[in-house]
Each structure stands twice: as C-alpha cells, then as structure tokens.
C-alpha positions in Angstrom: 52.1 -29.0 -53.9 49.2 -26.8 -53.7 47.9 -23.5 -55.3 49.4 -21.7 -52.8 52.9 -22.7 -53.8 52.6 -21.5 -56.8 50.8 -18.2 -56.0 53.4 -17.3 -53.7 56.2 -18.1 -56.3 54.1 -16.1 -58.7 53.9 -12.8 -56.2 58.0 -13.6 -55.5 58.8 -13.6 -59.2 56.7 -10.6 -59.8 58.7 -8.2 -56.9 61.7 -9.1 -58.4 60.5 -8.2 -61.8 59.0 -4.8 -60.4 55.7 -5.8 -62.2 52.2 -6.2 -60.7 51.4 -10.0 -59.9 48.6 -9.8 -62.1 50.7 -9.3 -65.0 52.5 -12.8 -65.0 49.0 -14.5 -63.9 49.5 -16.5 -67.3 52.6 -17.9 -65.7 50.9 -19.5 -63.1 50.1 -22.9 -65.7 53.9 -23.7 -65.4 53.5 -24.2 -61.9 55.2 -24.3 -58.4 57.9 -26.2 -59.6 59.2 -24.2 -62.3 58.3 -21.0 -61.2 60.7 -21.6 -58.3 63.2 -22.0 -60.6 62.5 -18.9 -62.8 62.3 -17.2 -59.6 65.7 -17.9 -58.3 67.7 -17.2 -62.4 65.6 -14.1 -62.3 67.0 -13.4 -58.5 70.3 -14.3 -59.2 70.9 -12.3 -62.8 69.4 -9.1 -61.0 71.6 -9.0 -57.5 74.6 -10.4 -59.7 74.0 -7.4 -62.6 74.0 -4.7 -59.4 77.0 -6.5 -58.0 79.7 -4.2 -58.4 77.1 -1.6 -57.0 77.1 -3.6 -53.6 81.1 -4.1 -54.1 81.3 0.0 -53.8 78.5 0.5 -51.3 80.9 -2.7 -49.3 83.5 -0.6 -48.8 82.3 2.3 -47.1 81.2 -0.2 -44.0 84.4 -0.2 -42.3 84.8 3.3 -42.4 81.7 4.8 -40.9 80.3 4.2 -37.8 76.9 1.9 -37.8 75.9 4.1 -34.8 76.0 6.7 -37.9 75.2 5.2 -40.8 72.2 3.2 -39.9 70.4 6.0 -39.0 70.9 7.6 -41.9 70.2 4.8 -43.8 66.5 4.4 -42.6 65.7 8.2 -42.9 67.4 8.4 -46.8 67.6 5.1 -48.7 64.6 3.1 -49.7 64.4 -0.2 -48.3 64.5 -1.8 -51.6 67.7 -0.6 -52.1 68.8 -1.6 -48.7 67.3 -4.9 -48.8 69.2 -5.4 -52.2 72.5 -4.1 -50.8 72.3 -6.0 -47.4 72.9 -9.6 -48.6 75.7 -9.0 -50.7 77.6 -6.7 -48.0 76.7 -9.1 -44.6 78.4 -11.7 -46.7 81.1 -9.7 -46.8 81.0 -8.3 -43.2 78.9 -10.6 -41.3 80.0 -9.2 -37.9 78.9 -5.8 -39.0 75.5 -7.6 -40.6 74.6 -9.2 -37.0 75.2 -5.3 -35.3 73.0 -3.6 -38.3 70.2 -6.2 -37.6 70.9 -5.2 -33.8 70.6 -1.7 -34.7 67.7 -1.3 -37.0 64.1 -0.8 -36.8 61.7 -3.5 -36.9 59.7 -1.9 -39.0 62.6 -0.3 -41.5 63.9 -4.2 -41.1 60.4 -5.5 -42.1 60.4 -3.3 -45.2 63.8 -4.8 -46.3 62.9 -8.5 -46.0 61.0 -8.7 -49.4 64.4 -7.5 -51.6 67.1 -10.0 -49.4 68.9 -12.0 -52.0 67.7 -15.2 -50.8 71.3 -16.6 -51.6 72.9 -14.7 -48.8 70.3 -15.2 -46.6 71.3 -18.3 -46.4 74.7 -17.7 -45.6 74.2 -15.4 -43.1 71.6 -17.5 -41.3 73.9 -19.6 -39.0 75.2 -16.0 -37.5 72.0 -14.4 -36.8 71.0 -13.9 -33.6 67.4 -14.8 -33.2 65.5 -12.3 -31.1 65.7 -9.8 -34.2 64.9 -12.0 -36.5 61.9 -13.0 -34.3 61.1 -9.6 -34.4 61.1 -8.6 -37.8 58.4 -12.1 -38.2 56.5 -11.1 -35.9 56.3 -7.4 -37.6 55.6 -9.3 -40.8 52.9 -11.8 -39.5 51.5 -8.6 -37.8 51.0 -7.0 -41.4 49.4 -10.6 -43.0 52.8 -10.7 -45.0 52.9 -14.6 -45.2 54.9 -14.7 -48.6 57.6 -12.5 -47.7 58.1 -14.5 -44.6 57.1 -18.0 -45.7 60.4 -18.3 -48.0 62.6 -17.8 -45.0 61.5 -20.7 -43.4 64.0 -22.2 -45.7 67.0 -20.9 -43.7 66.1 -21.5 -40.6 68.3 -22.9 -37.9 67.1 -25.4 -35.3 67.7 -22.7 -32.9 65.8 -19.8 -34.6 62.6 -22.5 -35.2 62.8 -22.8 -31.4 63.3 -19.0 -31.0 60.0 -18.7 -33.0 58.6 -21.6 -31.6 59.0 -19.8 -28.2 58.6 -16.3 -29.7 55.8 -16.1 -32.0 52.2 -16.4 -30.5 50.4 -15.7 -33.8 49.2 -19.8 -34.7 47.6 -18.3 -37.7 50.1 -16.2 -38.8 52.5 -19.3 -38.7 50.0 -21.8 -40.8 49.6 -18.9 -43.5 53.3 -18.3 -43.9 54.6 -22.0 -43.7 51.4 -22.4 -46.5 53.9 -20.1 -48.8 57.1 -21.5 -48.3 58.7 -23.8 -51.2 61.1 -26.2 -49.2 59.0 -29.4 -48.4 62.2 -30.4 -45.8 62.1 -26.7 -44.0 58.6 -27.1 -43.2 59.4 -31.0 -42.1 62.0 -29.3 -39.4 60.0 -26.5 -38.1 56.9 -29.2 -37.3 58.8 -31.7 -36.0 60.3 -28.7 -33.6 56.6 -27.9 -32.6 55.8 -31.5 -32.0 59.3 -31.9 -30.0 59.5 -28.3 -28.3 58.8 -28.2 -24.3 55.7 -25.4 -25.1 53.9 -28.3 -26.4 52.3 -25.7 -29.6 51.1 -28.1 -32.0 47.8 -29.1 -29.6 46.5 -25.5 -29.9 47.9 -24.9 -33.6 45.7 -27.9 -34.5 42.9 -26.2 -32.6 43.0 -22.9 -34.8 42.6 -25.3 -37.7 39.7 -27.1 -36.5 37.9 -23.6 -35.5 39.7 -21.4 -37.9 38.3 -20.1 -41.5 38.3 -21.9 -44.7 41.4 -20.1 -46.2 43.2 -20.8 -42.9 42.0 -24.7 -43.0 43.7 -24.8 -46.6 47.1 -23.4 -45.3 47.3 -25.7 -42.5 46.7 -29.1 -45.4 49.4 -27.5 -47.7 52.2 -27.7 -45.1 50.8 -30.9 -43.7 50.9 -32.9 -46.8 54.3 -31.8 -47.7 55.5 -33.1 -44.4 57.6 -36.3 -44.4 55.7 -39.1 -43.7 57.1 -39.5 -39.8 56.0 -35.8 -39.2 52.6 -36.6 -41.0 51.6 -39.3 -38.7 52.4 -37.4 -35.5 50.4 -34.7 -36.9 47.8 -36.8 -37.6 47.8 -38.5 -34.4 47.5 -35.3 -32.5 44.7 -33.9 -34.7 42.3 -36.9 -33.9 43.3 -36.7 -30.2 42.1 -32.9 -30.2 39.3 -33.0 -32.8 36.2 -34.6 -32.0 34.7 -36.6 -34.9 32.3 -34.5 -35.8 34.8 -31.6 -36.7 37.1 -34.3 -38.4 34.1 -34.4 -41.0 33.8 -30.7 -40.9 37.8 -30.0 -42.0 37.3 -33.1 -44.9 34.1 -31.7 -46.0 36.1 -28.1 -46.7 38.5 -30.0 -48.1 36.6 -31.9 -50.7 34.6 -28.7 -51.7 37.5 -26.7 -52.0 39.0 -29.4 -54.6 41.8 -29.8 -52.1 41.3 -33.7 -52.4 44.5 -35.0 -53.7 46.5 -32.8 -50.8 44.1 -34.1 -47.8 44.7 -37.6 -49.8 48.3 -37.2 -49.5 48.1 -36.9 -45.7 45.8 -39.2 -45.4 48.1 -41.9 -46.8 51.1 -41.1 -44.3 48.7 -41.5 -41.4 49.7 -44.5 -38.9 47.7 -47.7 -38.6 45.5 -46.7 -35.3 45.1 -43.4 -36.8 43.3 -44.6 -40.5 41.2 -47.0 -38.5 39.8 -43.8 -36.5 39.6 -42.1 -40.0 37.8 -44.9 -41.2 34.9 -45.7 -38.5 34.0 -41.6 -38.9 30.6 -41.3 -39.8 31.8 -39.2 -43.0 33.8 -42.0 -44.6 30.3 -44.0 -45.9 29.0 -40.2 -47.1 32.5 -40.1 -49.6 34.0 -43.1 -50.0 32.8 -43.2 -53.6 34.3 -39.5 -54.0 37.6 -40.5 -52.7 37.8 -43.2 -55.6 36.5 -40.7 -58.4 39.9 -38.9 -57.0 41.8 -41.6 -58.7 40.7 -41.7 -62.2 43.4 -41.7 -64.6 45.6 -40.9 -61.8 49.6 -42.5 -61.6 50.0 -40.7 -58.4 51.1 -43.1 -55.6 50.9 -40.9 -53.0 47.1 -39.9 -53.7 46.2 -43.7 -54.3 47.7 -44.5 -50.9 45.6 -42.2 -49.4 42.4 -44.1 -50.7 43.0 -47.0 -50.3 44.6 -47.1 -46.7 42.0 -45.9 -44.6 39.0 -47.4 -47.3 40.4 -50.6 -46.4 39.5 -50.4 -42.9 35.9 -49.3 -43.3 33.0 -51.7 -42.9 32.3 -54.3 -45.8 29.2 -52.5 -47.2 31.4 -49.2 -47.9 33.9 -51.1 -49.5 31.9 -53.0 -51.1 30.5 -49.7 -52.7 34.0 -48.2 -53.2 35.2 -51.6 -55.4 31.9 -50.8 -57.3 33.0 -47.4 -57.8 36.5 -48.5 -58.5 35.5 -51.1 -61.0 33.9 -48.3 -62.9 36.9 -46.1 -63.3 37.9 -46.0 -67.3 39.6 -48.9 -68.4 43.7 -47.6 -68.8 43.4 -46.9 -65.1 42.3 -50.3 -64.1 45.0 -51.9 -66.0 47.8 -49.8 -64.8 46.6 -51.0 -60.8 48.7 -53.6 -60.3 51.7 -52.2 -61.2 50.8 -49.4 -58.9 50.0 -51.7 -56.4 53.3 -53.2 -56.8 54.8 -50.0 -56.7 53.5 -48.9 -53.8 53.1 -51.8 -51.6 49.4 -51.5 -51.7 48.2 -55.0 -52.5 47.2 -55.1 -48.7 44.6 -52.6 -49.0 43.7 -52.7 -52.4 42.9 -56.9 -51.7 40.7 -55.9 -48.9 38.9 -53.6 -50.9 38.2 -55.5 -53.7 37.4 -58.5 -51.4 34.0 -56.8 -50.1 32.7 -56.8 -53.8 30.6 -58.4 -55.6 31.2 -61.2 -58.2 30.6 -59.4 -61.2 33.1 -56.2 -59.8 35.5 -59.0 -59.6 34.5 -61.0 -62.8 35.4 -57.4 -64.4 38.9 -56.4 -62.9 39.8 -60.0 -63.1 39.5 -59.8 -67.2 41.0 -56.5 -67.7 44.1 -57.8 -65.4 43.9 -61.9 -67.3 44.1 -59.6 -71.3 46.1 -56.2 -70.6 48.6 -56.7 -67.7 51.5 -59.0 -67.1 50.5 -59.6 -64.0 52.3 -62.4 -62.3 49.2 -64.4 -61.2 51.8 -66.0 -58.4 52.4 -63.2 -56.7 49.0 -62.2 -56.8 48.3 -65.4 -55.0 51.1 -65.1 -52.5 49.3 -61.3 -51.5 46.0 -62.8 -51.3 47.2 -65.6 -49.3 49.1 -63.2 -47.1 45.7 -61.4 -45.9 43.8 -64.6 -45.8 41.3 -63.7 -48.3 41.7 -66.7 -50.6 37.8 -67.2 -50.4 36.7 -63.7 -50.9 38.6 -63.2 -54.1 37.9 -66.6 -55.7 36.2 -65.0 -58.6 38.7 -62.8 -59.3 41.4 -65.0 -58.9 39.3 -67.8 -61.4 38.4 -64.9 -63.6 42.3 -64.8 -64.1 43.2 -68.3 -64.5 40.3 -69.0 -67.3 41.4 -66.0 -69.3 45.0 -67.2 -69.8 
C-alpha cells in the first residue's frame, strides 16, 4: 500500500468532512488502512443522520415526471446535495435511478460522483447500464479527477470493466485513478480484464509507463503490486516483452529514488521464473544489488524479502557474492529472525543460493548467529541444502553450525 492510498483516503475523508485536505494532513501517520475505515464511519454516520431527509425527497419520485424533474434538478439543486440524495433514493427506485443516469448531464453527473454514498453505489451497480457510467469516467479522467473515480473501481462489474476497457482511451487517466482506489481485489479484476479483453490494452498501457512521467510511473507500481500474484506475473511478463532492457533500468532507477523500493520489491517477488531470470541478467541488477538488501534491514515483511531474494538468486556469483556480504552486515535481530522467515516463506531456495556465492567468513558469521540465537533445526537445513545441491558451497556455514552446538 503506497502513499497514494493513503492520500486519496485523506482527500475522501476530508470531502465528507467539508474541510480542506490540508487540515487533516496530521491524519495521514495512521495510514491507508485506517483512514479507510474512518472514512467509511464518517460516510455512513453523515448519509444515515440526513436519512429521513432522502426518505421525504424519496417520495416525491413517483409523482413527478423525470422528464420534469431532472431538469429542474440540474438548473436548482447543488450537486452535493444531489449526489447525497441519489444513493439513498436509487436504492429505493432503482428503475427510476438507471432513467435519471439516462437522463442527466455528464457534466451535472460528474459533479455528483464525489458526494454518492459509496454504500448504495454498490447496490445499484449490478443495474447500471454502462455507456453512462463510461461517460461520467471519461468526464472525470478528462478533469484529472483520479480520486473521485479511483474508489468506484470497487463496484465495478465484469461488464462495466469491459465497457471501460472498450470505452476509455485515456491509459493515463486509467493508471492514476486505479493508483487511488483502496480495493487490492477490484484492481486484481480490472487487470486481469485488460490482460484477457479482445483489445489487447495492456501492451500500450505498459508502454505509457515505460515513456510516461515519474508521477505516472509511481501510479502504475501502486496498482501493480497490489495485484494478486497470478495478475502480477502476467503483468510482468508483458512488461519485459515490451520494454527493452535499458528502460527496465530506467523505471527501477525512478523507483529506487523515489523510495518506492518495498512496492517495486513486492512485484518483483510475484514475478514468474523466466521473468526474474531476465530481471536478473539486466545490467542494473550488479549497480543495486547491495541497495535491494539494505531494503531489508529490520524488515519482517515477506513479501518485500521475496522480492530480494528471488531475482538475486539468479544473478551471477560475483553479485551474490556481494549481496551475502551486504546481507551478512545487516544488524544482528534481522539475521536471526531469517530462518524463520525463510521458513515462512518458502525462501530457503534463494536465500541458499545467495549465501552459497559467499565467502567463508560471511558464512563463518551467519552460521554463529543461527548455531547461539535460533532454533534452527540443523536437519532441515540440511535437507534444503541438499535439495539445491549446494552441500559443498555451504560447508562452512553448515560446520560453523555443528561446532557451535
């Protein structure tokens, strides 16, 4: 979960609040997580406090006309009051919801959006048709409103996220927004329909990326690392089909100088077999491999360790060799909580191959910090050394073990 998560929640929490985002910047330290959730009790105590409002304003649906009400509506009522309002009476009148969305203007419509109750959204999604709904997006990508319409990625059916697959051109437009939405598993659906959908979009998304901005490059790793890992290794595979080595580097080099190392780790570690080993013969891997290991200090995160050690363990035996260095040298609590991580993880492949490139004092040192402080089982250490054939390699660590205990 990135800093974009949790500025969007900030900016959501701060329109229903009526207050300038700037205001709650102190809130920002809780982050995405539990803004979310302050978000939605904030949400739900307002539209449910203006409920018997929207009960009254309900009833007067089935006695006027839309053909007369809906222009009235746009000319008088503020769209934060309509926005409000509209939720609470399409639940109520859904038919009349899908001919009011028929009805209204895109722009009016576009005004609305940021005041829905997200609730009813929900419930009204499975109705709507989607050519207005791709309309009003398109309207909000049009005014760079990515976290009004990142959120609504949550609803989305499989056939609106083909609607918009098919009827929004705006690449950019759809990074920045997905950047803002919260729901990990919405943004899983709408890329696995871009890698499945017959306009084959995900080629050219991947090529705004790779030539797009810095702020643009950042959006595009915030929904990618959230993906599940199935959707992550198609990604991936297509990126290093379509980007040329060279502006692999370029996008890990932004990356790593934007302190966005622990998301690009996170899709690094989801990234299939043929794809790491291309990751790890790029030229850049010698140039950071000791920075990718300096992104593990102190760190319980299995996801981010994954993501250094996979594709580490497939460079060449000089830049392992300096990334066990560099890994022998991380502070002590960190080296004695790695092979319950590796356990944890199923990383004992690539964490062996990595250490096996080392030097006999590197291993001399791990293999007395894991002998004293662990309850390592020196058995199934064996077995997983054994397993990758690299009895030989790891004989000092391994001895360093046995003569300790």
């Amino acid at each position: 979960m990135t800093e974009l998560v949790t500025r969007a929640q900030l900016v959501l929490l701060a329109r229903t609040m009526h207050v300038p985002a700037e205001r709650l910047a102190h809130l920002e330290r809780l982050g995405p997580h539990r803004l979310h959730e302050l978000q939605q009790r904030m949400a739900e105590n307002l539209f449910d406090r203006h409920a018997p409002v929207f009960e009254r304003m309900a009833r007067l649906v089935p006695l006027i006309p839309l053909s007369i009400s809906i222009p009235i509506v746009q000319r008088l009522v503020p769209p934060t009051m309509t926005g409000r309002a509209a939720g609470a009476i399409g639940v109520k009148y859904p038919a009349k919801a899908i001919e009011a969305l028929l009805r209204l203007n895109v722009g009016y419509a576009a005004d609305c959006a940021p005041y829905l109750d997200p609730r009813t959204v929900g419930q009204l999604a499975d109705d709507a048709p989607p050519a207005p709904v791709v309309a009003i997006l398109n309207e909000l990508l049009n005014r760079r409103d990515y976290i009004t319409a990142g959120p609504f990625l949550a609803y989305a059916t499989p056939e609106l996220i083909q609607a918009v697959e098919e009827g929004v051109p705006d690449d950019e437009g759809l990074i920045h927004s997905a950047a803002y939405a919260y729901s990990a598993e919405s943004l899983s659906a709408v890329m696995r329909q871009l890698l499945a959908g017959s306009s084959q979009r995900l080629p050219r998304l991947l090529g705004a990326v790779i030539n797009g901005s810095k702020e643009l490059r950042l959006a595009a790793l915030s929904v990618f690392a959230r993906c599940t890992p199935d959707v992550i290794a198609a990604v991936g595979e297509i990126l290093f089909d379509v980007a040329p080595p060279s502006a692999v580097a370029d996008l890990i080099a932004t990356y790593i100088a934007a302190d966005a190392t622990d998301d690009m780790l996170r899709f690094f570690g989801r990234l299939s077999p043929d794809t790491l080993t291309r990751l790890a013969l790029n030229p850049v891997l010698p140039e950071i491999a000791e920075v990718l290991v300096d992104a593990v200090d102190g760190s319980s995160d299995l996801a981010v360790w994954r993501g250094v050690l996979e594709p580490l363990a497939r460079t060449p035996a000089e830049v392992r060799r300096r990334a066990g260095l560099r890994l022998a040298r991380l502070d002590t609590p960190t080296l004695i909580t790695l092979p319950a991580l590796a356990q944890a993880a199923r990383l004992w492949p690539p964490l062996l191959w990595v250490l096996a490139a080392t030097d006999v004092d590197v291993q001399a040192r791990i293999g007395e910090l894991w002998a004293t402080s662990t309850r390592l089982d020196l058995e199934v250490l064996d077995r997983r050394i054994a397993d990758q054939r690299l009895d030989s390699l790891l004989a000092t660590l391994t001895n360093t073990i046995r003569f300790l205990r």
